[in-house]
C-alpha positions as CSV (number, residue, x, y, z in Angstrom):
1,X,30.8,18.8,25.5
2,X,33.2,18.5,22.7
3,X,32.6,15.6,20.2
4,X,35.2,13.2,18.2
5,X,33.0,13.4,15.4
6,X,30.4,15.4,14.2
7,X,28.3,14.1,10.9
8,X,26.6,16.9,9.0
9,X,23.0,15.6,7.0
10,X,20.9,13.5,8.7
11,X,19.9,12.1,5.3
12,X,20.7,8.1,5.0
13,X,24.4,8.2,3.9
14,X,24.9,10.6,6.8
15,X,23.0,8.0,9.5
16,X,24.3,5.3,7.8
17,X,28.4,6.6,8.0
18,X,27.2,7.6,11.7
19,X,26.0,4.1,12.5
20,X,29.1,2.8,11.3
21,X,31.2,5.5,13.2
22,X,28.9,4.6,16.6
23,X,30.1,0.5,16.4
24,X,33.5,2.0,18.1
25,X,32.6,2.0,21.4
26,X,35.7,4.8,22.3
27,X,34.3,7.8,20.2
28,X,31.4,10.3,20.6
29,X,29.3,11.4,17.8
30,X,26.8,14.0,16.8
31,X,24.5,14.1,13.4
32,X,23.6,17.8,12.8
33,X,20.5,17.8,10.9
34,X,18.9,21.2,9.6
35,X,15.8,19.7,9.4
36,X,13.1,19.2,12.3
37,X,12.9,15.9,10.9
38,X,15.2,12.9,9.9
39,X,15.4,12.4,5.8
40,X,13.8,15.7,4.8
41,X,14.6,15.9,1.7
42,X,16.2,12.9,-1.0
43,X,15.8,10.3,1.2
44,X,12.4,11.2,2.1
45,X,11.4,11.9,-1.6
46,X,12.5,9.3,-3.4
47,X,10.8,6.1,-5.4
48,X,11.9,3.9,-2.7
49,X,14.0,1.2,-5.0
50,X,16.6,-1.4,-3.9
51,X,18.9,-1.3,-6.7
52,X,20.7,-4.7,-8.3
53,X,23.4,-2.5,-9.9
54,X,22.4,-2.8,-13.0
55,X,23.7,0.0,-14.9
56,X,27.0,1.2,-13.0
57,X,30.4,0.7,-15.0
58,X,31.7,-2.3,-13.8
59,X,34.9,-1.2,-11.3
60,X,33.3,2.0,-10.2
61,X,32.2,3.0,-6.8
62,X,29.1,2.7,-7.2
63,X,29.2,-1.0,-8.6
64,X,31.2,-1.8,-5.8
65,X,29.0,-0.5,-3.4
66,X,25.6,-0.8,-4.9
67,X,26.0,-4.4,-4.8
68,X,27.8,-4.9,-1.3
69,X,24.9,-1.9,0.0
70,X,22.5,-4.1,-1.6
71,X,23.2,-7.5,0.2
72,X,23.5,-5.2,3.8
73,X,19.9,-3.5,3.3
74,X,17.9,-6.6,2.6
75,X,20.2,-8.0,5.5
76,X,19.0,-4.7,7.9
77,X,15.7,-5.0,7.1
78,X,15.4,-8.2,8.0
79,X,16.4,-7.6,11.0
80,X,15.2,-4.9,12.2
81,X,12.0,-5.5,10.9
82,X,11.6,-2.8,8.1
83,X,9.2,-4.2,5.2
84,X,10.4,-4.7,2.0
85,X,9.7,-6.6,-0.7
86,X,12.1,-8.0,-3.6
87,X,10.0,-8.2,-6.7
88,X,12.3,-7.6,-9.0
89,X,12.5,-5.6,-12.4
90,X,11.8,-5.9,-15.8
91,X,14.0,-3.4,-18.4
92,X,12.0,-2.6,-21.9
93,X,13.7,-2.6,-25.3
94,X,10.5,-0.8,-27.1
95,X,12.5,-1.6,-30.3
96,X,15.4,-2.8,-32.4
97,X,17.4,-0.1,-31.9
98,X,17.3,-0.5,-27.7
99,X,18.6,-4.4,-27.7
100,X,22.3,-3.7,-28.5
101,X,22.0,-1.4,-24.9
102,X,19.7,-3.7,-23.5
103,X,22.3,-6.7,-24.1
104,X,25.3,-3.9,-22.6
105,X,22.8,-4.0,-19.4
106,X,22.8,-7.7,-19.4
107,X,26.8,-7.8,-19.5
108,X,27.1,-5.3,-17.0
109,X,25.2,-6.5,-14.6
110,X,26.8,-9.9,-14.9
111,X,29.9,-8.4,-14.5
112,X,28.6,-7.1,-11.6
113,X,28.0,-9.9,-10.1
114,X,23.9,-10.4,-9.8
115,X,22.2,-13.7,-9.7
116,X,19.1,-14.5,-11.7
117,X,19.6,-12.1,-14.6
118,X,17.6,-13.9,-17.8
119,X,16.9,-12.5,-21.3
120,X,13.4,-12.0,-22.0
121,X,11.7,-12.7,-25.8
122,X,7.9,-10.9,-26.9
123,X,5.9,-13.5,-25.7
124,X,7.5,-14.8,-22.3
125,X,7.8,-10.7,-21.4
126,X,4.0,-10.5,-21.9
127,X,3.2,-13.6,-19.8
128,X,4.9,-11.8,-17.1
129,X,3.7,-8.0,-17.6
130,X,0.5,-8.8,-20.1
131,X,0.1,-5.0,-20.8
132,X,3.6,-3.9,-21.4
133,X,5.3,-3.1,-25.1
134,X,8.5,-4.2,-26.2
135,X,11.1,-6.4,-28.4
136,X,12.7,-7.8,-25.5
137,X,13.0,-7.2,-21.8
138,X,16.1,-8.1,-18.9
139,X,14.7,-9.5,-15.8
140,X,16.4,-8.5,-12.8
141,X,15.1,-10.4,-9.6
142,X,17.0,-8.8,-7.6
143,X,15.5,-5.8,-7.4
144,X,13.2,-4.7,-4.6
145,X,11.1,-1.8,-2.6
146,X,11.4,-0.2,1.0
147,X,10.7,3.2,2.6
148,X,13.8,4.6,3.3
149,X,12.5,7.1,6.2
150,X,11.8,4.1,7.4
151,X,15.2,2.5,7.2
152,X,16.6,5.9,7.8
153,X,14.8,5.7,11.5
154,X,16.2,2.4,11.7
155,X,19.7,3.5,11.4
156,X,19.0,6.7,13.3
157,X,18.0,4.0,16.3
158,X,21.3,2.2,15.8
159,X,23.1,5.0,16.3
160,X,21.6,6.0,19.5
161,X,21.5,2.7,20.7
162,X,25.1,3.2,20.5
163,X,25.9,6.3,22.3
164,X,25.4,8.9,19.7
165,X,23.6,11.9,19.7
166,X,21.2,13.5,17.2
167,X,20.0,17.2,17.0
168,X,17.6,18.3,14.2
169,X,16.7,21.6,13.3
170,X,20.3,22.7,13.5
171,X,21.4,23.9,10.3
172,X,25.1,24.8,9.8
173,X,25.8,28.0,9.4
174,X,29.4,28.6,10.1
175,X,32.8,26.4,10.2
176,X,35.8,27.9,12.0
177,X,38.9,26.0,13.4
178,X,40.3,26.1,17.0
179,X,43.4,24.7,18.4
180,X,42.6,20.4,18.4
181,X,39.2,20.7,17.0
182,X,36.4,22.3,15.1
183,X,33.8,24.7,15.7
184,X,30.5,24.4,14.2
185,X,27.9,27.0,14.4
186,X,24.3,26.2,13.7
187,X,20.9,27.5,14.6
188,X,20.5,25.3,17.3
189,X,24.1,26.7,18.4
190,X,27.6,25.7,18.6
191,X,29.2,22.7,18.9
192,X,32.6,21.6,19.4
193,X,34.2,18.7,17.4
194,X,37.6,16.6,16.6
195,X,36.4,15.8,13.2
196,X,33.6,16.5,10.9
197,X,32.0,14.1,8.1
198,X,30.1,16.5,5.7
199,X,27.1,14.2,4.3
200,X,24.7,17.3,3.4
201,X,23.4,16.6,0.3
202,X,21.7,19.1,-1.5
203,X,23.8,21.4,0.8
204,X,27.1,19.4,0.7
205,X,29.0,21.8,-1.5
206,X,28.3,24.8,0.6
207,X,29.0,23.4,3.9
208,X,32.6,22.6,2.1
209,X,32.7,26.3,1.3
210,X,31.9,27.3,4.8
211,X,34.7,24.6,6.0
212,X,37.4,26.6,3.8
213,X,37.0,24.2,1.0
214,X,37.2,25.3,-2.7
215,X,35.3,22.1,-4.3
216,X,36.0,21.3,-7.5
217,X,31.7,20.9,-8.3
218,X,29.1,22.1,-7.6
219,X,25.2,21.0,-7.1
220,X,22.3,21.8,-9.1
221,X,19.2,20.6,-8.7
222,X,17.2,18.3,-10.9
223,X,13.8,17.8,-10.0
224,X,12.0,14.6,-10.5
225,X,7.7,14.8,-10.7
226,X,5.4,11.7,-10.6
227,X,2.2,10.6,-11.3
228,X,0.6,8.0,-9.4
229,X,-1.6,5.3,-11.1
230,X,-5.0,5.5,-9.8
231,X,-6.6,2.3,-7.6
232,X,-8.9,0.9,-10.4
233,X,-5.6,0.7,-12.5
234,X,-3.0,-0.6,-10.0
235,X,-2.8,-4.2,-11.7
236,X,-1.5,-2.9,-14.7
237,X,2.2,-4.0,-13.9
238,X,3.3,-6.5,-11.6
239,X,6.7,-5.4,-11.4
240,X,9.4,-2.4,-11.1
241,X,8.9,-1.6,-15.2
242,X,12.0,0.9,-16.5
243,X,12.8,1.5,-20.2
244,X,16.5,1.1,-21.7
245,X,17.9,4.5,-20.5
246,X,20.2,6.9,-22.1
247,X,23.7,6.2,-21.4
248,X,24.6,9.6,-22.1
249,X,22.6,10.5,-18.6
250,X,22.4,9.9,-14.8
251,X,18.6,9.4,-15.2
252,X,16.9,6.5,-15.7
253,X,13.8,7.8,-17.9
254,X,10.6,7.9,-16.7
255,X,9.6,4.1,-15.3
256,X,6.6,2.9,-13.1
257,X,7.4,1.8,-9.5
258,X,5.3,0.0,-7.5
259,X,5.7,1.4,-3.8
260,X,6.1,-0.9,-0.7
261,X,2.9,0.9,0.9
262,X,0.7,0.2,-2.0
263,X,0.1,1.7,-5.2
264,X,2.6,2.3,-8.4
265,X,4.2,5.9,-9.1
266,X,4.8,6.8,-12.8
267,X,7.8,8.9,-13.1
268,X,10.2,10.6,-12.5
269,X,11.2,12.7,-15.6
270,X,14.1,15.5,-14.5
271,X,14.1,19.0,-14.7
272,X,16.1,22.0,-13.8
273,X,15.1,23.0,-10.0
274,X,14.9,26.5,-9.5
275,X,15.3,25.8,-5.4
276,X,17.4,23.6,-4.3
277,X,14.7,22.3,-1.8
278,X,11.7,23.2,-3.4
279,X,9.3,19.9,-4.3
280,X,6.5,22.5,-6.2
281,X,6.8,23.2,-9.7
282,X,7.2,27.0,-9.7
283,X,9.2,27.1,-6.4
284,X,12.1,29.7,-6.6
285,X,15.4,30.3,-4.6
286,X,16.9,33.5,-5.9
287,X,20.1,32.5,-4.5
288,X,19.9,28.9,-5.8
289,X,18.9,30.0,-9.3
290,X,22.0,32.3,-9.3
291,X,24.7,29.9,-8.4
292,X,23.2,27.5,-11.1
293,X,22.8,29.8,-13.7
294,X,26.5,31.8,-12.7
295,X,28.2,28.8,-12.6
296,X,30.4,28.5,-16.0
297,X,29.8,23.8,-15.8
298,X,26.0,25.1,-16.3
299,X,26.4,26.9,-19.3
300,X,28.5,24.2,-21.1
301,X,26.0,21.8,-19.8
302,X,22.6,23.7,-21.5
303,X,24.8,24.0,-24.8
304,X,25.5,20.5,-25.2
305,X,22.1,18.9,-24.0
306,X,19.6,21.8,-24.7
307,X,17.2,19.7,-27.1
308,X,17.3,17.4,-24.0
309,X,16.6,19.8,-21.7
310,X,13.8,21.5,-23.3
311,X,11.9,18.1,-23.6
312,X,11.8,17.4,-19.9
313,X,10.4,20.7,-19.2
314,X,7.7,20.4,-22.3
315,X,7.1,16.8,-20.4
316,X,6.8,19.0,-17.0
317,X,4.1,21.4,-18.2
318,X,2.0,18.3,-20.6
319,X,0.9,15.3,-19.2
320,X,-0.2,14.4,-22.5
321,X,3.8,14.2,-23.5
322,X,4.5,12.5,-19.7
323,X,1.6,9.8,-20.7
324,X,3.4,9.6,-24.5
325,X,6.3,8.7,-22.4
326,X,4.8,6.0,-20.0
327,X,2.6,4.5,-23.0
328,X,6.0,3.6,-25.1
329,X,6.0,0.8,-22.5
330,X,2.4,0.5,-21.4
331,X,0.5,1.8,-24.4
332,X,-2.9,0.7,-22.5
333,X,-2.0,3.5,-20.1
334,X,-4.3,6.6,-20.6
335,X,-4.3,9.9,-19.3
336,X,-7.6,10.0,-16.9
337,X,-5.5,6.8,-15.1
338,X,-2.9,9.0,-13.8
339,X,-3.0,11.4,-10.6
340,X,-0.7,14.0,-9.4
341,X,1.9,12.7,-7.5
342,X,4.8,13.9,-5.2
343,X,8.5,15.0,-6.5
344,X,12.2,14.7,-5.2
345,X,15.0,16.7,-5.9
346,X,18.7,15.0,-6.9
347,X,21.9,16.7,-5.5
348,X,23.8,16.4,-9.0
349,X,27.1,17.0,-8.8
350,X,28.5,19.2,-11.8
351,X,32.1,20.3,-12.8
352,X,33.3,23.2,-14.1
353,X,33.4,21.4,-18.1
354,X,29.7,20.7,-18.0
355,X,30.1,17.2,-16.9
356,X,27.2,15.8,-14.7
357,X,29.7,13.4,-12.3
358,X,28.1,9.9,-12.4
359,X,30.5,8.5,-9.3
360,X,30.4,9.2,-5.7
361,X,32.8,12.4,-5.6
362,X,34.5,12.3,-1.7
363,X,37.2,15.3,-0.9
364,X,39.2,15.3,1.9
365,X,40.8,17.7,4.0
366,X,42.4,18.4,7.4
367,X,40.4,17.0,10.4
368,X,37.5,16.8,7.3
369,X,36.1,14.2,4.7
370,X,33.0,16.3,2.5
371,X,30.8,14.0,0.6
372,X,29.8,16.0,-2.7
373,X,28.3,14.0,-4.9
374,X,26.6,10.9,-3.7
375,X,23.7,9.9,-6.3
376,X,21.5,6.7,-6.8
377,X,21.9,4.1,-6.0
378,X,23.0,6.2,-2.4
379,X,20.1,5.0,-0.4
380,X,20.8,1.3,-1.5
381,X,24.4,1.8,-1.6
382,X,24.0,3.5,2.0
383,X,25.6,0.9,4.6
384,X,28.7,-0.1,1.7
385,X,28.8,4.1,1.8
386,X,28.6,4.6,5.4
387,X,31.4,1.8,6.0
388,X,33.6,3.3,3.6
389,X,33.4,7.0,4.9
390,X,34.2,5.4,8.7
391,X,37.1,3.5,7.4
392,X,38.4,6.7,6.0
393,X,37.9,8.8,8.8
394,X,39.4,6.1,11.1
395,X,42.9,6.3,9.4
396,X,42.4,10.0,8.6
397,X,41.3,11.1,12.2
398,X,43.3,8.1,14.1
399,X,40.2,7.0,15.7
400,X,39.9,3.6,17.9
C-alpha cells in the first residue's frame, strides 16, 4: 500500500501533526516509529509541565504556539480523560539583582497574553511556599502537570480512530525518491509514500540527511538528571517552584516539579550527552560523540560558555553542588532528602556560529517538511505544532 503521508517520530509533535493530518477524512497516513514503544525518548523523559509561556520572546513561534498549545491540551485532556492538574508556578528572585529579570518575565508573559499573573512580596511568597527563599516571586496560575505518554497514547488513539496507521520498531534507515512518491526504508521494511513529515527528534537532523537534505544545524544532546524528593519530605512545596533563569540559555535552571503521579522531582541541570539516547551518566555513542565534537557550531559553542559548561558537569558528579543549587530556593532542603532520579535528553538544535537555536527551526523541501529543532515548550506546544505542520503540508502537498 502506498501512503499520502508518512510521519517519521512517533514522539508527541509527530502524533500530534498526525492527528491533525488524520481529521481529513481523503488521506492515508502512517507514523514510523523506531521505537517498540510510543514516546521513547523526550516525550517519555520529561518533567511533565504544562507551560503558560512565560519566557518566550513575545512574537516568536513558540509564544504563539505555547499559548494556543496550552489552551488545546487542558482542552484534550479534558476530554479525553487524561489527568492533569493546573497548580500553577511560582518564579524565585533569590535576590536584588534577579527582580529587574523577574519583572522582564512578568512583561512578557503579559504580553503574551496569560491571565492571573500577580507580583509576589517576602511575606505573601512565604504564606504560599513557607519553606522557599527569595526577594520576590511571579505567580503564574496557569501552569499545570500531565504525563505526556499519557497524552501521547491519547493522540496516538485519535489517529487510529481516524484511519491511520502506526508501526513501531521501524527505524528509518534509508530515503530514496521514485517517480510520484517516496520510498522509505526501515527495519520493519519499506514503505511507500506521497509525502513525508520528518518529526524525529533526537534523530531529526539525520533523517534530513538521509532525505538529501543539507540542514543548516545540527543536534547535540543535552542531558538533564533529577533527583526526587523523598516521601517524608514531599510537603516541602506546594507548587511548580523555578528560579529566574539565565536569559543567555534554553534551560530553565534546576527547579522542583511536582509530578501528576505523586511526588516532586528536583532537577534538571544540563549536560553534554555523550549518546544521543543514552539516559545513564557514562553512556557513550562513538558516533554521536564524533558528530558533536567534529562539528565546527560545537567548538564556538565550548569557547564562549565553557565556565558554564564545566559547572553543570561539576553539578553532575556532586550532589552536594546540585543540593547548593536547590537550597538557593529551598535552603531547608538537605542532602539525605534527595534520591536518584530518572534523566531526559533535549534535541538542541545548534548552527554552525555556536548558536543554540531557541525557536522551532522547520525546513522544507520537495514532497518534504523536516522538523529540526522543536524544544520546550513542544509537548505543551504540541496540538498549536501539529496544526501548523498539517496546514503546511496541506498547501505544500495539495492535500484535501
Amino acid at each position: 500500500m502506498k501512503f499520502d503521508v508518512a510521519v517519521v517520530g512517533g514522539g508527541i509533535v509527530g502524533l500530534a501533526t498526525a492527528m491533525a493530518l488524520g481529521s481529513s477524512q481523503h488521506s492515508s497516513l502512517i507514523v514510523l516509529e523506531a521505537e517498540d514503544t510510543l514516546a521513547a525518548h523526550q516525550t517519555g523523559h520529561n518533567s511533565g509541565v504544562i507551560h503558560a509561556g512565560l519566557y518566550y520572546k513575545p512574537g516568536s513561534l513558540k509564544a504563539q504556539h505555547c499559548a494556543a498549545g496550552r489552551k488545546a491540551l487542558y482542552s484534550f485532556c479534558r476530554k479525553h480523560a487524561v489527568p492533569h492538574e493546573r497548580c500553577g508556578k511560582l518564579v524565585v528572585a533569590v535576590d536584588a539583582t534577579e527582580l529587574p529579570a523577574l519583572e522582564e518575565l512578568a512583561r512578557r508573559g503579559r504580553a503574551n497574553g496569560l491571565v492571573g499573573l500577580r507580583r509576589l512580596g517576602p511575606e505573601e511568597m512565604r504564606e504560599r511556599e513557607p519553606n522557599v527563599a527569595g526577594v520576590a516571586g511571579l505567580l503564574v496560575p496557569e501552569t499545570g502537570i500531565v504525563d505526556y505518554v499519557e497524552v501521547a497514547r491519547g493522540y496516538a488513539g485519535v489517529v487510529r480512530q481516524a484511519g491511520g496507521e502506526i508501526q513501531t520498531a521501524a527505524r528509518v534507515t534509508g530515503i530514496c525518491r521514485e517517480q510520484g512518491g517516496l520510498v522509505v526504508e526501515t527495519t520493519a521494511g519499506a514503505v511507500a509514500c506521497s509525502f513525508l513529515v520528518n518529526c524525529a527528534g533526537l534523530q531529526s537532523d539525520r533523517v534530513a540527511r538521509l532525505a538529501g537534505l543539507v540542514p543548516d544545524v545540527r543536534i547535540v544532546p543535552f542531558r538533564g538528571e533529577y533527583y526526587e524528593i523523598g516521601p517524608e519530605r514531599r510537603d516541602i512545596v506546594r507548587h511548580l517552584v523555578y528560579p529566574v533563569p539565565n536569559p543567555k540559555f534554553p534551560f530553565l535552571g534546576v527547579h522542583f516539579t511536582r509530578r501528576i503521579s505523586g511526588g516532586i522531582e528536583a532537577g534538571p541541570n544540563a549536560v553534554l550527552a555523550f549518546k544521543r539516547e543514552g539516559y545513564e551518566k557514562w553512556s557513550f555513542s562513538l558516533r554521536d560523540f564524533g558528530e558533536t565534537v567534529l562539528y565546527p557550531g560545537f567548538w564556538r559553542l565550548a569557547v564562549r560558555y565553557w565556565r558554564v559548561g564545566t559547572g553543570e558537569f561539576y553539578r553532575s558528579a556532586s550532589k552536594r553542588a546540585f543540593v547548593r543549587a536547590l537550597q538557593r530556593l529551598v535552603p531547608d532542603l538537605n542532602s539525605p532528602d534527595l534520591w536518584p532520579g530518572g534523566a531526559g535528553i533535549r534535541a538542541q538544535a545548534l548552527d554552525a556560529a555556536g548558536n543554540l537555536l531557541d525557536d522551532f527551526r522547520i525546513a522544507e523541501a520537495d514532497r518534504m517538511i523536516h522538523v529540526l529543532n522543536a524544544p520546550s515548550p513542544a509537548a505543551t506546544a504540541s496540538i498549536s505544532i501539529g496544526q501548523s505542520i498539517a496546514e503546511l503540508a496541506r498547501r505544500n502537498f495539495g492535500l484535501s
